[in-house]
N, C-alpha and C positions, 0 to 999 in steps of 0.2 A: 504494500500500500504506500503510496506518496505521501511523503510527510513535509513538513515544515523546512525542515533540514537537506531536501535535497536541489539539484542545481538545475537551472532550468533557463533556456535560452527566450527571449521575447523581443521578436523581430530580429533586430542586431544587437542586443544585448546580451550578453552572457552573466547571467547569475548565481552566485552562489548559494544563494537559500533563497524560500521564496518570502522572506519575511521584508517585509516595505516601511520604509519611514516614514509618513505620512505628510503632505505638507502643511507646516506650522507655521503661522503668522506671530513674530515675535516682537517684531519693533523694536528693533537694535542696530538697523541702521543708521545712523543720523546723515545727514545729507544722501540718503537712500544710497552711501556705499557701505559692503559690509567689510569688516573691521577685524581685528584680531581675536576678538571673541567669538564672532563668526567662525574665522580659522578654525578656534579649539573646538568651538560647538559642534561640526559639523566632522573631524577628524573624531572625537569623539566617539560617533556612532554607525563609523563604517565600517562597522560588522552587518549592516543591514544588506540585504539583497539587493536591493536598490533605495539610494536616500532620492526622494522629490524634493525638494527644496522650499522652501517656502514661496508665495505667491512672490513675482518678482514683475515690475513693472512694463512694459514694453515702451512707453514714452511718458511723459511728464502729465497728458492728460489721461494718462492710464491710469496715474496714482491717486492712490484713496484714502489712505490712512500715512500717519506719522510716520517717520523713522521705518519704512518698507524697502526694501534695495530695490533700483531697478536695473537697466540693460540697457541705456542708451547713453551711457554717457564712456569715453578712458576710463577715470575714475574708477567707474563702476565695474567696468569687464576686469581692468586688473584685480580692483579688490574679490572679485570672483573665479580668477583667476588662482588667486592664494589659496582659494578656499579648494578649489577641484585638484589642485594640488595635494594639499595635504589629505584629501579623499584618496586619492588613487596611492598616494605612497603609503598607504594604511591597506591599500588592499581593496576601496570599495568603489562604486560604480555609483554616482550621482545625475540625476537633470535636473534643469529647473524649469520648475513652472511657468508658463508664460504669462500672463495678466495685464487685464482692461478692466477696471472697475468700475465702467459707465458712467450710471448714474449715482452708486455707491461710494460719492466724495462729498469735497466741500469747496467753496471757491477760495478759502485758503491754500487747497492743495494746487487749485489747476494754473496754468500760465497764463498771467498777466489778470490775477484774482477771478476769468472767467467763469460761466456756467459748468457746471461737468455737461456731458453729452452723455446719451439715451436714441433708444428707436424711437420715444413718444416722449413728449414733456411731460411726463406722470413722477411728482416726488416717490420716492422710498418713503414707506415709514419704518427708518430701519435709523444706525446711527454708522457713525466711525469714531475712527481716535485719533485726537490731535494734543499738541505739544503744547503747553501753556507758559510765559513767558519767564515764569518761575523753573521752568526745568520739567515740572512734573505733567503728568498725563491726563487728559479728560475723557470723557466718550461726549459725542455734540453730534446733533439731527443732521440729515446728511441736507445739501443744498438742493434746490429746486435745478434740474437739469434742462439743456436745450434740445431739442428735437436734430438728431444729425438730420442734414442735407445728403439726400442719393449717394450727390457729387464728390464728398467727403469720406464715403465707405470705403472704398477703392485705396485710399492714402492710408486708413486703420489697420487695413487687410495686410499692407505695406512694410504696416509698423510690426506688425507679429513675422512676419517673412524677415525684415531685417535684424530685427530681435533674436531671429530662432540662430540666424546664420551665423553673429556675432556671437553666440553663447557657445555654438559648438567651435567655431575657429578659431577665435579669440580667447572667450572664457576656458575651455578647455572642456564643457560638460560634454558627456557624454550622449548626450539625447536633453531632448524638450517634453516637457506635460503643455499641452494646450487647457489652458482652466476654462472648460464651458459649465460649469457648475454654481453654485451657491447664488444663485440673483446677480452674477456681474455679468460685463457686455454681453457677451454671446448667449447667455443664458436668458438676459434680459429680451434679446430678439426673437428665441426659441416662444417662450412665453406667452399669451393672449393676455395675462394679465399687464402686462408692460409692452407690450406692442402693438399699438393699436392705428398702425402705415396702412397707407392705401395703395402704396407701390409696390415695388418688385419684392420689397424686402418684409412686406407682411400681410395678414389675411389669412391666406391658406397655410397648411402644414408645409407645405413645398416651398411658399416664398418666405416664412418663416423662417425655416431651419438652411438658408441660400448662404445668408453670411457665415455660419457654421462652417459648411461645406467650403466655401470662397478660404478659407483663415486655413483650413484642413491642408488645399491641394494646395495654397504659398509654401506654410511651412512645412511640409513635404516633398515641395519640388525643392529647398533650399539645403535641408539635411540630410536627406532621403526617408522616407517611409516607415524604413524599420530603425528607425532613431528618433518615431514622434508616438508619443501617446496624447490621448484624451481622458479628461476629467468630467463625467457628466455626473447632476442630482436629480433625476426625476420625479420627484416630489418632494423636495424637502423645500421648506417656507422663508430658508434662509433670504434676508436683506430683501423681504415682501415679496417673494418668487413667486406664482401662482398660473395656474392654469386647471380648467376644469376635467381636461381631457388630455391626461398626460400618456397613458398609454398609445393611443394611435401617433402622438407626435414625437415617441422615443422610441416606440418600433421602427417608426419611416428614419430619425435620428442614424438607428443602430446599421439599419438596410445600409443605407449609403456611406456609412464607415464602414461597412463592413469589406466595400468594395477598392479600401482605398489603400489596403496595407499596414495599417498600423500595426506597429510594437505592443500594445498593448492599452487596454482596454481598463479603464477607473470608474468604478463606480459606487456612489455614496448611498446607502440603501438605507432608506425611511430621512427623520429630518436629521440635518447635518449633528452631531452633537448631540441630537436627541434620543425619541423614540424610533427603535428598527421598524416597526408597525403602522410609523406614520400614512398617512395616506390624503391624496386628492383627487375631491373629486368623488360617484358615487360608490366606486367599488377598490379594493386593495389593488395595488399596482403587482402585475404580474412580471417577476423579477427573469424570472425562468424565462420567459415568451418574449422576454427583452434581450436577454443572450441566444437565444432561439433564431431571431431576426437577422442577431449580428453572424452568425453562422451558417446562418444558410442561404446568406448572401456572399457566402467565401471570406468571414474574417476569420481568419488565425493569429489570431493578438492575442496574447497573453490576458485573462479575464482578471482581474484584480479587484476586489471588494473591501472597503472599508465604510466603519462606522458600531462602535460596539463592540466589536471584536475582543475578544481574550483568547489565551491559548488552547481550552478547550473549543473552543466553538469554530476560531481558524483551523484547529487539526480535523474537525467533525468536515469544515467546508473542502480543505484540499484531500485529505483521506477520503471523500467522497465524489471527487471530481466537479464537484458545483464551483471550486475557483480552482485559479491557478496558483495566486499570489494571496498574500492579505496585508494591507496595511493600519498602521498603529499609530497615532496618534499620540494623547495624552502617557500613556505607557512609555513610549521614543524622549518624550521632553524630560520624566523622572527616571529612565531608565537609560545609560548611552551604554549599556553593555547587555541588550536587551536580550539578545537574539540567545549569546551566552547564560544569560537567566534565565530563559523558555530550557535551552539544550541540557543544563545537569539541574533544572526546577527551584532553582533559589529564589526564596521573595521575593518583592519587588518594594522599590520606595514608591511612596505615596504623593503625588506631582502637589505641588503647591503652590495655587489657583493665584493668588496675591500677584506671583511673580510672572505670569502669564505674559503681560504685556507692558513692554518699556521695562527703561532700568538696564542694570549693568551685567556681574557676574553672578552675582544672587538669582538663584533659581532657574541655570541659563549653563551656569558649566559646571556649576559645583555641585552637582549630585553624585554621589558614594559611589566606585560600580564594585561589584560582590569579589569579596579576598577570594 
């Protein structure tokens, strides 16, 4: 039987176990480069099969929160550059996340104090985290977005193509996660709750989920295929997500990923963070009939599940072929010797929620790992 512990190839990736680090929003970037503690944080836990890295910006109107890194700037690729370093000379295999956080900012974050952009001027009723001039952290309602222009998609679609390209030539990562999940851009277009275009890019399931597809085949033709994953959450409510009819627009989602090559397959099952049960809409979301879609449309990506997870429930899901991979989350941030404490069953520290977001070394590298 397949366990946790054994090595498994997705796409161009060669891995050593199928245990996944989760990506973790920490805000310890300041001027969105990461830093030396980034270095340690992430050398750290490269016993992971694969670490994803935390959500990482693709342009300045990408960003959404404080102290987030992103990928368009020197600054930035070198300081990510230090980091995929000391990843691979540990042994482990990292990407990072791509990110557009739509309407999920503030006009403190965006250029030249503007609106954030969105498929439809509809606020979030969600928040972000911003830096207060004291040093310390706030959470603040997100800002009223502008409706993108057609004209302007084309240029976004751009921004992730040249993001992905920089990250692997430059930064040194070894693959990209495309983030279409939790309520930002791409998820925001997917959505009938936040899309409400009369054009090409909304309406139907099909011109809904076009931007998707558009952002898919850039950063794909730019790294190649089997060095790009996808992030989807098909019901979870994170940052006001909504749609009444998620199953028929994450089947058609899965169809056409299925055809496209990807490395592997991310999926957040029920709400982010939350309940695995959650559901939208009038019936439970069929999880099965959503990899069903992606399969028998010819994906062979690696299937990867997070959300809840622990180690019996990830051995029940790869022991039994329902995934390939599993990722971990809150476990990865109080555990950097994780994969080692699943393998000879040692305790685990208890993650301490306080240190979650902003701040320095305190609850970021200093956790114990087992004698």
């Amino acid at each position: 039987m397949t366990t946790l512990f054994d090595p498994l190839k997705a796409g161009d990736l060669t891995l050593a176990n199928r245990i996944v680090m989760a990506p973790l929003t920490r805000n310890r970037s300041p001027n969105a480069v990461p830093g030396d503690i980034s270095v340690t944080y992430y050398r750290q836990r490269a016993t992971a099969g694969l670490i994803v890295t935390e959500a990482t910006a693709i342009s300045q109107q990408g960003q959404g929160y404080a102290d987030v890194p992103g990928l368009y700037t020197p600054e930035q690729l070198a300081g990510w550059k230090r980091v995929t370093d000391a990843v691979h000379q540990a042994g482990g295999k990292i990407v990072v996340q791509l990110w557009h956080v739509g309407r999920i900012s503030h006009t403190s974050l965006q250029p030249g104090g503007g609106k954030p952009v969105a498929p439809s001027a509809i606020r979030a009723k969600s928040k972000t985290f911003l830096i207060k001039p004291d040093g310390s952290g706030e959470f603040a309602e997100t800002s009223e977005p502008r409706a993108l222009d057609a004209g302007e998609i084309p240029g976004i679609v751009d921004d992730y193509r040249r993001a992905a390209k920089a990250a692997v030539e430059e930064a040194g990562f070894d693959g990209v996660e495309i983030h279409a999940a939790n309520g930002y851009l791409i998820d925001q277009f997917l959505r009938s709750g936040s899309n409400h275009r009369t054009d090409n890019y909304g309406g139907s399931i099909e011109n809904r989920a076009r931007f998707l597809f558009e952002v898919v085949d850039a950063v794909a033709a730019a790294v190649g295929a089997g060095r790009t994953g996808i992030r989807l959450s098909p019901v979870t409510p994170a940052n006001d997500a909504s749609d009444p009819q998620p199953q028929p627009l994450f089947d058609h989602v899965a169809s056409g990923l299925g055809r496209r090559g990807l490395a592997y397959f991310h999926v957040v099952e029920g709400a982010t963070g939350g309940a695995r049960d959650f559901q939208q809409g009038d019936k439970p979301f069929d999880y099965a009939a959503f990899k069903a879609a992606y399969r028998k449309s010819g994906g062979h990506g690696a299937w990867l599940v997070n959300n809840g997870y622990d180690k019996e429930l990830a051995e029940k899901a790869v022991g039994e072929g329902y995934a390939d991979l599993v990722a971990f989350g809150k476990l990865f941030i109080a555990n950097p010797d994780l994969v080692g404490r699943f393998r000879h069953n040692v305790g685990l520290n208890v993650p301490d929620k306080a240190t979650f977001y902003g701040g320095g070394a305190k609850g970021y590298i200093d956790y114990p790992t087992a004698a």
